[in-house]
N, C-alpha and C positions, 0 to 999 in steps of 0.2 A: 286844624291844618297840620299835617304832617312834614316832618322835615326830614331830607334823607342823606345819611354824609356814606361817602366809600370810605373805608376803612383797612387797607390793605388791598385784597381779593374781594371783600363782604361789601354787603350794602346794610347801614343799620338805620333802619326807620324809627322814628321818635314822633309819640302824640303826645299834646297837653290839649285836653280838652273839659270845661266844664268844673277844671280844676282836678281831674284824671291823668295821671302821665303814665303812659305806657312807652316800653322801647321792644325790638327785638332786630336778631342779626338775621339776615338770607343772605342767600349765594345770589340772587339777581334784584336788580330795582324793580322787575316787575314782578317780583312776590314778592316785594318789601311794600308796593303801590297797594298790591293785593291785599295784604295783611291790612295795611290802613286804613284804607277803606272801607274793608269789614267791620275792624274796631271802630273806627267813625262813627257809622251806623250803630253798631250797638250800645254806644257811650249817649246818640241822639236819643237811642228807644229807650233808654230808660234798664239799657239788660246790665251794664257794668256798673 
């Protein structure tokens, strides 16, 4: 599950998944949603 805080102007999305923590900063929440969900998926398949 992904957690998304505003941080000034930024949206910075943060995973811990599986015991994986990813974060990264976007200028919108919906390529902050995008970005996680991608990585989601790929922490599920087995790719990260």
């Amino acid at each position: 599950m992904a957690t998304f805080r505003k941080r000034g102007d930024k949206w910075r999305a943060e995973i811990v998944k599986n015991g994986i923590r990813k974060s990264a900063t976007f200028s919108t929440k919906t390529e902050a949603s995008r970005w996680a969900l991608s990585i989601e998926s790929q922490i599920e398949a087995g790719g990260i």
